[in-house]
C-alpha positions in Angstrom: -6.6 35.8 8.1 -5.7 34.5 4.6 -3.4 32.3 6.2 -5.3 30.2 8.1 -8.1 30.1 4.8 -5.8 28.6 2.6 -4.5 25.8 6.0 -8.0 25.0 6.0 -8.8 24.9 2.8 -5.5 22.5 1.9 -6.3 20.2 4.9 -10.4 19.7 3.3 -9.1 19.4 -0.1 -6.4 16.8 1.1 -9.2 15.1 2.7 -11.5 15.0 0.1 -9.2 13.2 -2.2 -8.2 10.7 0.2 -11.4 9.5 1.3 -12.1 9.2 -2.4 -9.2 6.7 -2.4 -10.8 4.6 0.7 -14.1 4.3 -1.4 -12.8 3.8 -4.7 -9.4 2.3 -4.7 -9.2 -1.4 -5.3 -6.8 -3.8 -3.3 -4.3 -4.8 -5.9 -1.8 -7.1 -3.2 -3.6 -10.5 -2.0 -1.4 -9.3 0.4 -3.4 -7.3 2.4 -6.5 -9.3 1.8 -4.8 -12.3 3.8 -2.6 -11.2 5.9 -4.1 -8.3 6.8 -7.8 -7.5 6.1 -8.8 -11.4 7.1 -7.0 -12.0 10.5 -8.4 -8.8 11.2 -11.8 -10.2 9.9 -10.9 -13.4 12.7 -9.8 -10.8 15.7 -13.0 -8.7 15.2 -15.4 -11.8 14.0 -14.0 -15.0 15.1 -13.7 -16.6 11.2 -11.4 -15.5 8.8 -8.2 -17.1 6.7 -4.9 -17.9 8.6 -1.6 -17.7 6.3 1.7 -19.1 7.0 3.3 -15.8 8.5 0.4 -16.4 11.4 1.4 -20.0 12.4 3.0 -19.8 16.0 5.3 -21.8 14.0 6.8 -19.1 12.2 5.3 -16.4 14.1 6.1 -13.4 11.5 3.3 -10.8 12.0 2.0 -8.5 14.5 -1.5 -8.9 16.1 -1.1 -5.8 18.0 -0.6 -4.2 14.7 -3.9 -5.8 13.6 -5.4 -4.3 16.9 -4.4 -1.2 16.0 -6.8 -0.9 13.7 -9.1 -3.5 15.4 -9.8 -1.3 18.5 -11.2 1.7 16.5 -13.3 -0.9 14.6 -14.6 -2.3 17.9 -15.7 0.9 18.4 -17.2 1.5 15.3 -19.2 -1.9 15.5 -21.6 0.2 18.0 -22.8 1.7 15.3 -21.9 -0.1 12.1 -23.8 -3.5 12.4 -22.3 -5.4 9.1 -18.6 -6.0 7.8 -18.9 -3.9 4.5 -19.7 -0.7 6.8 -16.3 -1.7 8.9 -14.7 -2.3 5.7 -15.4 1.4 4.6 -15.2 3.2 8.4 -11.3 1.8 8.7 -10.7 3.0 4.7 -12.0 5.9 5.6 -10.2 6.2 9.2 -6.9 5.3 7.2 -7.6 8.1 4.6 -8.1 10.5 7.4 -4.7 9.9 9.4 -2.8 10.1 6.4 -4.2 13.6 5.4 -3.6 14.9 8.9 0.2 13.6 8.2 0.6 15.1 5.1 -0.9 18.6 6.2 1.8 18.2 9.0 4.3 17.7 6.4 3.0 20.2 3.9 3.2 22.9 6.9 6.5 22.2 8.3 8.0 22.1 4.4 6.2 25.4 4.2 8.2 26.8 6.5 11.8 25.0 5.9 12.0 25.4 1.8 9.7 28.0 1.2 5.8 28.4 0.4 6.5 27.7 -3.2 8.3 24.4 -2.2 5.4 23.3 -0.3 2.4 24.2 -2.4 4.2 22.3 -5.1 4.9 19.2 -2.9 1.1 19.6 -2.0 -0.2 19.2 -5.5 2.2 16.2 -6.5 0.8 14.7 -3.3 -3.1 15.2 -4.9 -2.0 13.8 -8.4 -0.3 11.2 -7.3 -1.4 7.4 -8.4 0.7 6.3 -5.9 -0.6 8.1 -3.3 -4.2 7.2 -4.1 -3.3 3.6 -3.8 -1.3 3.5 -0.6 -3.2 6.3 1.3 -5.8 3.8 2.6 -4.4 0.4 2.1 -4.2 -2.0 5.2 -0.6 -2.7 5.0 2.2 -2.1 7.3 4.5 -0.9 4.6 1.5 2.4 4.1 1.9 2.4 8.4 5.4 3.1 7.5 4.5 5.9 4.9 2.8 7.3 7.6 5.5 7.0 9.6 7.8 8.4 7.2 5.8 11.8 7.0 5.9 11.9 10.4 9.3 11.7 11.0 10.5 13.8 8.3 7.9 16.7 9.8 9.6 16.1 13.2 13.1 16.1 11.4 12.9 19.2 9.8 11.6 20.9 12.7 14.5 19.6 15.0 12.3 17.2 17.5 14.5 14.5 18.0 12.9 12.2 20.5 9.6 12.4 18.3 11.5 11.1 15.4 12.6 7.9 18.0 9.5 7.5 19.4 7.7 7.2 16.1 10.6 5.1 14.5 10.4 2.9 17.0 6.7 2.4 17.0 7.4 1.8 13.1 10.5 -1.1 13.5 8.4 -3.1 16.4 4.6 -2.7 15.2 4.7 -2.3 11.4 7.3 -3.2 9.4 11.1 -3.5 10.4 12.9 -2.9 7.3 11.3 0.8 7.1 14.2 2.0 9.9 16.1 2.6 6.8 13.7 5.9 6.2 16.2 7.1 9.8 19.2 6.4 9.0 20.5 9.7 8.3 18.7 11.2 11.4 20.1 8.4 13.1 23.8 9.2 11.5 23.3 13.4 12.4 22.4 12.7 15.9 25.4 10.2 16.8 27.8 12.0 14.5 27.2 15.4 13.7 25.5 16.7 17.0 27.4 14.0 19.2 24.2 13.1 21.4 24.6 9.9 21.5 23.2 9.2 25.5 20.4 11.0 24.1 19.7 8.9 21.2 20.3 5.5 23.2 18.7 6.7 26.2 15.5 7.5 23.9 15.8 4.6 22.2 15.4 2.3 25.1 12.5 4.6 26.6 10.0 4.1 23.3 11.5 0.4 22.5 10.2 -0.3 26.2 7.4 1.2 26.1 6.0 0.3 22.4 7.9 -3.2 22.8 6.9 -4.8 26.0 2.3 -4.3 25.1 3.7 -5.8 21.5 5.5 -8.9 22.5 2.6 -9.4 25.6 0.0 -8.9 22.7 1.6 -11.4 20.1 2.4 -13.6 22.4 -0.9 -13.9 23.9 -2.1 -15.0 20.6 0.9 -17.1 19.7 0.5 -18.9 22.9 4.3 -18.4 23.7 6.9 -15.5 23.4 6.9 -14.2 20.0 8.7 -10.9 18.9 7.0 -10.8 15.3 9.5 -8.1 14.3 12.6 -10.3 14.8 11.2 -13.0 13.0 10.5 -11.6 9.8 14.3 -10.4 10.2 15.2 -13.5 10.6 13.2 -15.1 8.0 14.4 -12.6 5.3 17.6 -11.9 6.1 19.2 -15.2 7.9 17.5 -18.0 6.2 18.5 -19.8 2.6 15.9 -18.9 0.8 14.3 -15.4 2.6 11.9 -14.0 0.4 12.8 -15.0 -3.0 9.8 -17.8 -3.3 7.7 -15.2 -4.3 7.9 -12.2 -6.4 11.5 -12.3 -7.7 11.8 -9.1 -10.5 14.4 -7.5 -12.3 15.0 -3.8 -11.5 13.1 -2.7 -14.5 10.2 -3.5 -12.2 10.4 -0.9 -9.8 11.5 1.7 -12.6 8.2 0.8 -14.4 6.2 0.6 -11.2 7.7 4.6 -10.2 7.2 6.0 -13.6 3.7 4.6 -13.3 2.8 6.3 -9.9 4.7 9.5 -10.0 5.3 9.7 -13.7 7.6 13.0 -14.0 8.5 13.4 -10.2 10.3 10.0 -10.5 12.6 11.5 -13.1 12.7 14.9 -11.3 13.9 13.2 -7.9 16.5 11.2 -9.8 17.5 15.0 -11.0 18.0 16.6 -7.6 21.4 15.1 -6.3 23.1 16.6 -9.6 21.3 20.2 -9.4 22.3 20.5 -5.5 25.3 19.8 -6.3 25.6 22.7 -9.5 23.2 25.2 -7.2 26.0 24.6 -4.8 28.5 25.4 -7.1 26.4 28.8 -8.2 26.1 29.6 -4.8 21.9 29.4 -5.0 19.8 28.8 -2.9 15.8 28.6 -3.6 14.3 31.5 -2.5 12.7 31.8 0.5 14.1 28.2 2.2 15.7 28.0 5.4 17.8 24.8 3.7 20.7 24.8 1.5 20.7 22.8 -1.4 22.4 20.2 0.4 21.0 20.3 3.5 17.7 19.5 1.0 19.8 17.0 -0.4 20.6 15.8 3.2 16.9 15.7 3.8 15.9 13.5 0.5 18.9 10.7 1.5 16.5 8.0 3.1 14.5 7.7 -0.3 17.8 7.5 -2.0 18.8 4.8 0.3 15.9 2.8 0.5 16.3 2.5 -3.5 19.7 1.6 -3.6 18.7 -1.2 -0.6 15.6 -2.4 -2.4 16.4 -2.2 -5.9 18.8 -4.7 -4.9 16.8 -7.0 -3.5 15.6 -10.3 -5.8 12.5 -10.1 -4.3 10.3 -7.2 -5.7 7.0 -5.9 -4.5 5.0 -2.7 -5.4 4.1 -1.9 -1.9 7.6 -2.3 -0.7 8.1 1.3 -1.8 5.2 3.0 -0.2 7.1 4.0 2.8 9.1 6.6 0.7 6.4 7.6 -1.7 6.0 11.3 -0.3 9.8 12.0 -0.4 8.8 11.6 -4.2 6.7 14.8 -3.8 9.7 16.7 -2.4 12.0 15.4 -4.4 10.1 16.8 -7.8 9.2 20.2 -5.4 12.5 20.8 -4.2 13.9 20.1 -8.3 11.5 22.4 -9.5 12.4 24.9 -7.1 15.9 25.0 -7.7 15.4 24.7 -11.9 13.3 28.4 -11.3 16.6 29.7 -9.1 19.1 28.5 -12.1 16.7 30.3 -14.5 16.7 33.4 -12.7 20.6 33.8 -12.2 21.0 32.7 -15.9 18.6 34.4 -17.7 17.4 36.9 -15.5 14.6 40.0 -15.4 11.3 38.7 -17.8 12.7 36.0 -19.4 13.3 33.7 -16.3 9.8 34.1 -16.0 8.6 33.4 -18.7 11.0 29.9 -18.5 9.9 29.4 -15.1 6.5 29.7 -15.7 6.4 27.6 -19.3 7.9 24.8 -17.1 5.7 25.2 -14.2 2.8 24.8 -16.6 4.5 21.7 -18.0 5.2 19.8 -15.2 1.6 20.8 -13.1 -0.2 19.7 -16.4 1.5 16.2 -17.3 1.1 15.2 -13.4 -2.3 15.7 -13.7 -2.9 14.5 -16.2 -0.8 11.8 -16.1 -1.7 10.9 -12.5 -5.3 11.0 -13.1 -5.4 8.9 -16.0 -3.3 6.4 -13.9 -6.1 6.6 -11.1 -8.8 6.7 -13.5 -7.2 3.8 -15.2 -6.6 1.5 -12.3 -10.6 1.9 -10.9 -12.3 1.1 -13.9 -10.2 -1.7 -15.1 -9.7 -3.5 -12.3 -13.1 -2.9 -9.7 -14.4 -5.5 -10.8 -13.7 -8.2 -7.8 -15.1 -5.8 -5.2 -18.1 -4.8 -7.1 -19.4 -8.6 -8.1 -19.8 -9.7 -4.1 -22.3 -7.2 -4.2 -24.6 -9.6 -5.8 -24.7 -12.3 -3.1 -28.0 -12.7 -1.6 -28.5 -12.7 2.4 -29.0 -16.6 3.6 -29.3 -18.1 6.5 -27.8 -21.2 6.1 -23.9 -21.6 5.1 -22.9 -20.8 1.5 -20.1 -22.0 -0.2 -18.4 -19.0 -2.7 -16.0 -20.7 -4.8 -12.4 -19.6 -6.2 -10.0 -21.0 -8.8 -7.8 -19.0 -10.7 -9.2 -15.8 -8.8 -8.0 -17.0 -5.4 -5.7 -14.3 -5.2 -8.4 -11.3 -5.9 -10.7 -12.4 -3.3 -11.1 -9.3 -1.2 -11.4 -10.1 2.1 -14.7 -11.6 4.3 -15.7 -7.9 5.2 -17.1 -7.9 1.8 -19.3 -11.1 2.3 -23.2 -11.0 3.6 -23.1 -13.4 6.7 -23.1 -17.1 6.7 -20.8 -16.9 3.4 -17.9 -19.2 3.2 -14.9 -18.9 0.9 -13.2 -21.9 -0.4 -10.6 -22.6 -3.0 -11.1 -25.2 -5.7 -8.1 -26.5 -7.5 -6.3 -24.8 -10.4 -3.1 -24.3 -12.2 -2.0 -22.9 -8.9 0.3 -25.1 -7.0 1.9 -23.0 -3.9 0.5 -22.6 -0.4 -3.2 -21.2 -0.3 -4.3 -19.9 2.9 -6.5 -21.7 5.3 -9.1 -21.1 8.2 -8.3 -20.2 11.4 -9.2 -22.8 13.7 -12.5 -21.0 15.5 -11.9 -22.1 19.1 -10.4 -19.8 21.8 -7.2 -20.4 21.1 -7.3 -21.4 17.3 -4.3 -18.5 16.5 -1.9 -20.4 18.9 -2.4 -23.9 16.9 0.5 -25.1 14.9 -0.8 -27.2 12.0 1.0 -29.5 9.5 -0.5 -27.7 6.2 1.6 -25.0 6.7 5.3 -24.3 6.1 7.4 -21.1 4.6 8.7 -23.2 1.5 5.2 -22.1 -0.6 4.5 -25.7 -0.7 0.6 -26.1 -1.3 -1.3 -28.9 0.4 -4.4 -30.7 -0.1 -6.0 -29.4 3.1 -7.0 -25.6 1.4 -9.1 -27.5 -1.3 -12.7 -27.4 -1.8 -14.3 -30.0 -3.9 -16.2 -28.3 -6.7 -19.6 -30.2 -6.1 -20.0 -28.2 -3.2 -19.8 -25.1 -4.3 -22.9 -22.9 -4.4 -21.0 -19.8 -6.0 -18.6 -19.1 -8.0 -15.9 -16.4 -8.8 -14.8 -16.3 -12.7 -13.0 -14.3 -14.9 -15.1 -15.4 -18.6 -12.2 -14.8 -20.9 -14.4 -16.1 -24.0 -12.9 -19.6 -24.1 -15.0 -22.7 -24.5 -15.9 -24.9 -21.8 -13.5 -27.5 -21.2 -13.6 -29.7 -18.3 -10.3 -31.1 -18.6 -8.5 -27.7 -18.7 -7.1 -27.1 -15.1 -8.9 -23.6 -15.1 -12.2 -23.9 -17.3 -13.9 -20.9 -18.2 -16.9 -22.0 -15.9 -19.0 -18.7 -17.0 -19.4 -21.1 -20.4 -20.7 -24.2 -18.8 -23.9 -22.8 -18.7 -25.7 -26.2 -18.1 -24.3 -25.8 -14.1 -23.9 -22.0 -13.8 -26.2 -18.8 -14.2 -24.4 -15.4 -14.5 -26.0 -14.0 -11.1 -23.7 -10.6 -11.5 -21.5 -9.3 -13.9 -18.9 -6.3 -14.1 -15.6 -5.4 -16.6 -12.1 -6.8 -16.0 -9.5 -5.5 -18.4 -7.8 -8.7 -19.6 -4.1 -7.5 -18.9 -2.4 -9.9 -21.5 -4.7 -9.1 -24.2 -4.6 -5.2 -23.8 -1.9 -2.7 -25.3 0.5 -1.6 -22.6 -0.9 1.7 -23.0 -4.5 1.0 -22.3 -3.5 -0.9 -19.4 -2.0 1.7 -18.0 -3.6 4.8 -18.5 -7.5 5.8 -19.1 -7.8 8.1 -22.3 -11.3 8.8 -23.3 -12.4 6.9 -26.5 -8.6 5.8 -27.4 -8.7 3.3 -24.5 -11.8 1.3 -25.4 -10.0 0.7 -28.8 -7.2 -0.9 -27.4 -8.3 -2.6 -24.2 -9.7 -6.0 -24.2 -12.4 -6.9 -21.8 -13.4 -10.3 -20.0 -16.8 -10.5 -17.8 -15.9 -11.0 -14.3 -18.9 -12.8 -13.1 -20.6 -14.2 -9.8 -21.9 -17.5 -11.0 -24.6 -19.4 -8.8 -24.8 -22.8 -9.1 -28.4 -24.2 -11.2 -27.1 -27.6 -11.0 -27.0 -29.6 -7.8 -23.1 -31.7 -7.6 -22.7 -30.7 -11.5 
């Protein structure tokens, strides 16, 4: 019976912390706001912002993928009467598939590498920033971490044609690139088992069937065939200038990025190929697991290929490694677990334990604390652009909400009391600002001229500031000054009254340290604050 317990109690515990996540974690891509969270807001609603990607122009995301999420929401609309409660209900509903993932995971490593293995990947998976973040986030690439989890439970337990069907799904509906997390099942079924009518015959089954409602879906909205998946292929792979318009990093950004949301495991993962490779050598193997240390190191090869693939790419994006995120878990479990078999052969009897259990304490207390510093960190610093729409008053005429140099922390409309309108007045910003969608019955399969995929802004996305009735601002302390491309409006007091007001660390100003971690009275020392305010215009056409 203690068995069973100790599932449940890990599956309400796992639970618990990711629905934390859906109510508390902030959305730190624009990213997901416009390409995700607002055409969702136009499917569901009929008015929300159309990027580029959505043009049937370029054609390079998936409304089925949208609907995925849309049809639960639909759902949910019988009871939930306002966009903030839909908002929360699909967090929420995100935060609940991924726990019943991981627990899927954490059982099935349980039994493969060992209870020690698994309890351990279990509590990196709790501490984890990165986790925490991706766990509830409406973005493809956090589909294909749930994809990941599920494939690597079917993996390890030797389903095959689960690990195509769900692959599949992944490549057509979410996001291409993450077929790179099969690879090496891909390689072991052609290769080493030699079933290769098996593997193509599967592979046309699930393409088939997840493929042909996909391309009907998109292209019902396109308004001609569209296969979104091959597009954004093509556009990243086969044209001149892919990706590289935005986001272009040097690798120290993803180093920084992983240290940040799995501290210790990053390093520990980085470990694992050379301890195999000596455990190997030893002739260990961890106690209790069904794998050798290779066959664990045979297991961890898609996150070590989807760095060596991505770290090589110009273009550079936080998300774009949340498909391998829990293969960071196992990594530092599995590193862990063969440290404790190295200490035991070399030191043997009391003194291994004592090692193994000085290091256990070590690494358990600097990912917690680490990781929830990190959390802590990232939701009171940077809140602040959800928690100020809270201030906007119901209306029943249309209101204009305003953003300049915020444009790209807008949340999404889900956020907004009804009859609000968000527009974008100019700033120091130059590229391509998303627009409306056209709010006829066929306004996603209109091509317009204001769009293009060389981040060329046009006119068309501005809003003259006279008409705004409110106003997102970031009051960094400055002076008024109207000539200044982005004024700090919160000081023209004469035209604007501070209707709501919460804390925005101000990144530039702030020690790296207090940026990234939250530690009690030592942050506040060295953080520096701006107001983020909700302005409300006093002064008509000011």
């Amino acid at each position: 019976m203690a068995l069973p317990r100790w599932n449940v109690a890990s599956f309400v515990v796992l639970l618990t912390v990711r629905l934390q996540a859906a109510l508390w974690s902030i959305i730190s891509d624009c990213d997901e706001s416009y390409n995700y969270w607002e055409p969702l807001h136009f499917v569901l609603k009929g008015r929300g912002f159309q990027t580029w990607e959505y043009s049937p122009e370029f054609g390079l995301r998936s409304y089925a993928y949208l609907w995925l999420h849309g049809a639960p929401a639909k759902l949910a609309e019988l009871v939930v009467g306002n966009g903030l409660g839909l908002f929360y209900f699909l967090r929420c509903l995100l935060a609940l598939v991924c726990a019943l993932l991981e627990f899927r995971l954490y059982k099935v490593i349980k039994v493969k590498c060992g209870s020690s293995v698994g309890n351990m990947w279990l509590f990196f998976q709790l501490v984890s920033p990165g986790m925490f973040i991706s766990s509830a986030a409406l973005l493809p690439s956090s589909f294909s971490m749930f994809i990941t989890m599920a494939t690597m439970a079917d993996w390890m337990s030797g389903r095959s044609r689960a690990v195509i069907a769900v692959t599949a799904l992944s490549g057509l509906i979410g996001w291409p690139f993450a077929v790179i997390v099969s690879i090496p099942f891909v390689l072991e079924q052609l290769i080493w088992n030699r079933k290769v009518w098996d593997f193509v015959k599967n592979a046309l089954l699930f393409g088939l069937l997840w493929g042909v409602p996909i391309v009907l879906i998109d292209s019902l909205y396109f308004g001609k065939l569209t296969i979104a998946a091959l597009n954004l292929v093509r556009y990243n792979v086969f044209t001149s200038h892919g990706p590289d318009l935005y986001g272009v990093e040097p690798s120290s950004f993803y180093v920084k990025n992983l240290l940040l949301n799995h501290n210790l495991l990053a390093a520990l993962t980085v470990l694992y190929p050379l301890l195999s490779i000596a455990a190997t050598a030893m002739q260990l193997k961890m106690d209790k697991s069904k794998l050798s240390p290779m066959m664990a190191l045979w297991k961890l090869v898609p996150l070590y290929l989807w760095l060596a693939v991505f770290f090589l790419q110009p273009h550079k994006e936080e998300r774009f490694m949340f498909p391998v995120y829990p293969l960071f878990s196992l990594g530092g479990a599995l590193t862990l677990g063969l440290l404790s078999s190295m200490a035991s052969r070399v030191f043997g009897g009391k003194r291994s334990s004592a090692i193994n259990r000085t290091l256990a304490i070590a690494v358990y207390g600097l990912t917690l604390v680490l990781g929830l510093s990190r959390i802590v960190a990232v939701c009171m610093n940077y809140h602040a652009p959800m928690t100020v729409l809270g201030g906007l008053p119901p209306t029943s005429g249309e209101m204009n909400l305003c953003y300049g140099k915020e444009w790209y922390r807008f949340p999404g409309s889900f956020l907004l009391p009804p009859n609000y309108r968000v527009r974008f007045i100019r700033s120091s910003f130059t590229g391509m600002l998303p627009a409306y969608f056209q709010e006829t019955a066929n306004g996603s399969s209109v091509v317009h001229n204001y769009f293009n995929d060389q981040n060329i802004g046009h006119d068309h996305m501005l809003f003259d500031l006279s008409g705004c009735d409110y106003l997102i601002d970031l009051d960094t302390g400055e002076t008024f000054d109207k000539a200044n491309l982005e004024p700090n409006y919160s000081a023209d007091t004469s035209t604007w009254l501070v209707l709501r007001s919460s804390q925005f660390m101000i990144g530039s100003r702030s020690s790296t340290l207090a940026r990234a971690f939250y530690l009690p009275f030592l942050s506040q020392r060295h953080a520096v604050y701006g107001k983020y305010n909700l302005l409300k215009r006093t002064v008509a056409g000011g």
